[in-house]
N, C-alpha and C positions, 0 to 999 in steps of 0.2 A: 263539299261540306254543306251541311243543312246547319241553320243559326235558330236553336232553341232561346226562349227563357224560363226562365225556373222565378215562382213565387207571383205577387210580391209576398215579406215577410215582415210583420208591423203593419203599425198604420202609415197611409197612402195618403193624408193630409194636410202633410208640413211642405215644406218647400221644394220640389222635385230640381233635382241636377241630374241630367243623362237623358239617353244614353247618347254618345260623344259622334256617334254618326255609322253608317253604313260601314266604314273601314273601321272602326273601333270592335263595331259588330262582330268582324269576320277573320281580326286580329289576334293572337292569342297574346293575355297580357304577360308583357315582359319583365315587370317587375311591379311590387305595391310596396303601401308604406300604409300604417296604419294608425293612427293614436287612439290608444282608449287606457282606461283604467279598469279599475277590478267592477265596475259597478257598469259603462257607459263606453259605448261604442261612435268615439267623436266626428272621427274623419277616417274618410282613403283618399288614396291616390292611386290612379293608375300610371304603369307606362309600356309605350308600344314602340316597336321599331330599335330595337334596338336603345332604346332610352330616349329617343328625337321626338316624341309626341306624348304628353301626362295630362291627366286634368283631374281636378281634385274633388271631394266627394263630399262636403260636410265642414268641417270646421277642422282646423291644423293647429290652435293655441292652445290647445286642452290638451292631457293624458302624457300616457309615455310611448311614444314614435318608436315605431319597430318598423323596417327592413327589410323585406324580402326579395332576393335576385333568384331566376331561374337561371338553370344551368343549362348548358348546350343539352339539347334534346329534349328539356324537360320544361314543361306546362301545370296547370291547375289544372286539376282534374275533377277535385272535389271541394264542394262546400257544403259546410253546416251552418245554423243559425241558431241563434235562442230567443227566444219570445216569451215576455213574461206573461202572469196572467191576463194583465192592462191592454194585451196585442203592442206592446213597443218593443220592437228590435234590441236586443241588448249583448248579445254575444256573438262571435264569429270564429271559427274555426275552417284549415284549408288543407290538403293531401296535395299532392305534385305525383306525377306518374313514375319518378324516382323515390320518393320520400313520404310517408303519412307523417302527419303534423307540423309540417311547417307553418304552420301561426295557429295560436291559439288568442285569444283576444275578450276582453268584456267581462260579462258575467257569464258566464258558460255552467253554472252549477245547476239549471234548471232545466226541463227537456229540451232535448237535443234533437233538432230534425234536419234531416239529410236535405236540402235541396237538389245538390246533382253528384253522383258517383259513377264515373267509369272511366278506366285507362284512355279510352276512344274519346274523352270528354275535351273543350280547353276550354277555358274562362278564357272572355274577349270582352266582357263590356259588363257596363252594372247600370242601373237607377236608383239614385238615394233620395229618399223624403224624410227633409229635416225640421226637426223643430226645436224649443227649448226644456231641458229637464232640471232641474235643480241650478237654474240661474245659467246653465251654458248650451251655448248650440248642442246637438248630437244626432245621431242618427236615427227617425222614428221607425222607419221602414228602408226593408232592399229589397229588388229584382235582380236576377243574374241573366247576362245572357251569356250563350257556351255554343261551340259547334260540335256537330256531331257526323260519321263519315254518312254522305248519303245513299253508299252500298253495301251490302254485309261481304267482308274478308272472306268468307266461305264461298258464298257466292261465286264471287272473281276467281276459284279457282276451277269452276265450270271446266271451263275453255280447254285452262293444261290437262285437267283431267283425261278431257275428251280426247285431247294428245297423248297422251300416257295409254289408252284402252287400245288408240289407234295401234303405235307401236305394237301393244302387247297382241292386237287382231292378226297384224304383219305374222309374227312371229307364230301365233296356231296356226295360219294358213300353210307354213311351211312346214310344220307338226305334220299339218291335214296330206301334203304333196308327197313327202316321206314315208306317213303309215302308207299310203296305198300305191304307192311305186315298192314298197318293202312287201306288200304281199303278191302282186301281180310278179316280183322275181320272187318269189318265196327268199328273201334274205330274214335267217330265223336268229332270233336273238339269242347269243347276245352277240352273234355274226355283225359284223357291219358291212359284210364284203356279200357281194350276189356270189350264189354257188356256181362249180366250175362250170364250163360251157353254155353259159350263159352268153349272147349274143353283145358280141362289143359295143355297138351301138347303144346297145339297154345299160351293158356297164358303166358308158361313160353319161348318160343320162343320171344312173345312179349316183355316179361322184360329182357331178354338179347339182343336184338334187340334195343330197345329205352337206354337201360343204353352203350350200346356199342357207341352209336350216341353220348352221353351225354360226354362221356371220351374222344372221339375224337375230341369234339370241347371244351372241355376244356384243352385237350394237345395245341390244336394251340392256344390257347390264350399265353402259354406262348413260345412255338418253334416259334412263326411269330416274335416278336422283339428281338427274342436272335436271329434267323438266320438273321436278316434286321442288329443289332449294329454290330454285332459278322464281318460279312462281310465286313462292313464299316469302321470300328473304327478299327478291328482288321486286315484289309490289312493296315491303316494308319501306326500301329505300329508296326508289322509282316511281311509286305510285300506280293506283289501279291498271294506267296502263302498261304497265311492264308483264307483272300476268297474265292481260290480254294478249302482248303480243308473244309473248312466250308461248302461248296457248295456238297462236298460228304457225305460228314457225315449227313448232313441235307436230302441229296435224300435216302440213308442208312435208318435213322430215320424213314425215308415217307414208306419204304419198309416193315417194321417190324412193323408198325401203321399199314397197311394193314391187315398183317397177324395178327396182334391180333384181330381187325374187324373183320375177317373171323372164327377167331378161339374164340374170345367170343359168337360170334352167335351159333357155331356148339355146343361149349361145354362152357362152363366157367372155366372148370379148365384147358383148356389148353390153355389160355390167358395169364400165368406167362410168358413162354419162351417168346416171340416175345416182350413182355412187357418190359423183362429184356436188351433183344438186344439194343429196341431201342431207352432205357433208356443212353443205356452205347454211345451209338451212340451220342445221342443227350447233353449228359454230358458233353462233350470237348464247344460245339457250346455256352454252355450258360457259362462257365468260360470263353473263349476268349471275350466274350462281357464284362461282369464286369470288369477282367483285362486290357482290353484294353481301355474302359473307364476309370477307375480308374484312371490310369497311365499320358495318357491325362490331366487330370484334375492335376494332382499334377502337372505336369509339367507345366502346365500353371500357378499355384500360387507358384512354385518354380521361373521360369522364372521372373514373377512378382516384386518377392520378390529380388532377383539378381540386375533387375535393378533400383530398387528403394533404395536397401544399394549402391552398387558400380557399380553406371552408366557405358558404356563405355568409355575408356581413351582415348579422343582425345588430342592429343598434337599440 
């Protein structure tokens, strides 16, 4: 993760709090509290860890205290700000990667500018500059800090891909060994059998030659969507490096499907070994897919279920 800030927004001249340190930075916040009224953006608060670490932003004696808890999985992703014509901060608005608008705050009736939007985004930390407006502390100005991932998702799927091509390369080669053992016996379509009198030797070349073609494309039927979820699903829940290694173990797979190609043709009994390798290979790729779907999935009807007994507490 790379640690962005966004702004400042207002003036930068009243009293600076933040931001709360390097781990604050790099944290995503766990929950806020805000107090303001229809006019005047008083105080925040943050907190991190689980609720174990807060520090406050402005003034907490003023306005009406609202509440905000994230829910399992879910982060800030977005803020907005309002700035009157004076340059003083006066409004706030927030989006959660489950939710658009979970706080709305201040004076929000004037233009509205985006500070930071994206699912990929979290709010970890802020800077407030405070001063007095109408006889009370409040907030003059904000800076956001947010992370953001320091690799593109796309990217990270390189690797499987190249795993995926590999496979699918396995599998023309033995297209390639089939057409031209099918014309050197002239076996005419839609024959699968070499015509009579044809030298046993050559026959039985044949039948490990077309069943060899036959294994390899029915191994990719199932390695092409365990290496495609396995990538996808399980960098979501694993982290970059689960595509990575997916992505080897998959080109591994590709390498040892080779060699059984090669090695069913020459012989058939010594298509166990390579068979076995790239058995064991390809075994991790297709459990990270299940598991990681799986997992997703509960956690979306667990998520569900959370907010629909015990909403979050706004006060």
């Amino acid at each position: 993760m790379v640690v962005h800030t966004a702004g400042p927004f207002g003036k930068t001249t009243g009293t600076e709090t933040g931001p709360s340190g390097p781990s604050g930075q790099t944290t995503p916040v766990y929950q806020f509290e805000v107090w303001a009224d229809a006019d005047y953006i008083y105080g925040i608060k943050l907190w991190w860890n689980g609720g174990s670490t807060s520090v406050l932003y402005g003034d907490n004696g003023h306005g009406t205290k609202t509440t905000i808890q994230m829910g399992s999985g879910e982060w800030v992703c977005a803020a907005f700000v309002c700035v009157d014509p004076q340059n003083y901060f006066r409004g706030i608005g927030f989006d959660s990667n489950l939710n658009t608008g979970i706080y709305s705050g201040g004076y929000t009736a004037g233009a509205i500018t985006t500070a930071f939007e994206s699912n990929n985004y979290k709010w970890t930390d802020m800077i407030a500059y405070t001063g007095t407006l109408g006889g009370n502390i409040v907030i003059w100005g904000i800076e956001f800090y947010y992370t953001a991932p320091s690799f593109s998702p796309l990217q990270e799927l390189a690797l499987p891909a190249l795993g995926i091509m590999a496979h699918t390369m396995v599998v023309a080669k033995s297209f390639m060994k089939v057409g031209k053992l099918r014309g050197e016996l002239k076996v005419i379509a839609p024959s699968c059998e070499p015509p009579a009198g044809t030298d046993p030797l050559k026959v039985d070349l044949w039948h490990r030659t077309f069943r060899a073609q036959e294994n390899c494309k029915e191994s990719l039927l199932v390695y092409f969507p365990s290496i495609l979820v396995a990538s996808v699903f399980g960098g979501e829940v694993f982290g970059k490096w689960a595509s990575r290694t997916v992505g080897i173990l998959s080109l591994a797979g590709a390498f040892f499907r080779y060699k059984y190609l090669t090695a069913y043709i020459e012989d058939a009994s010594k298509r166990g070994t390579p068979f076995h390798y790239g058995t064991m290979a390809m075994k991790p790729v297709f459990y990270v897919a299940v598991v990681s779907c799986g997992y997703l999935v509960g956690k979306q009807v667990v998520d569900s279920l959370k907010k629909r007994l015990a909403p979050a507490k706004r006060e």
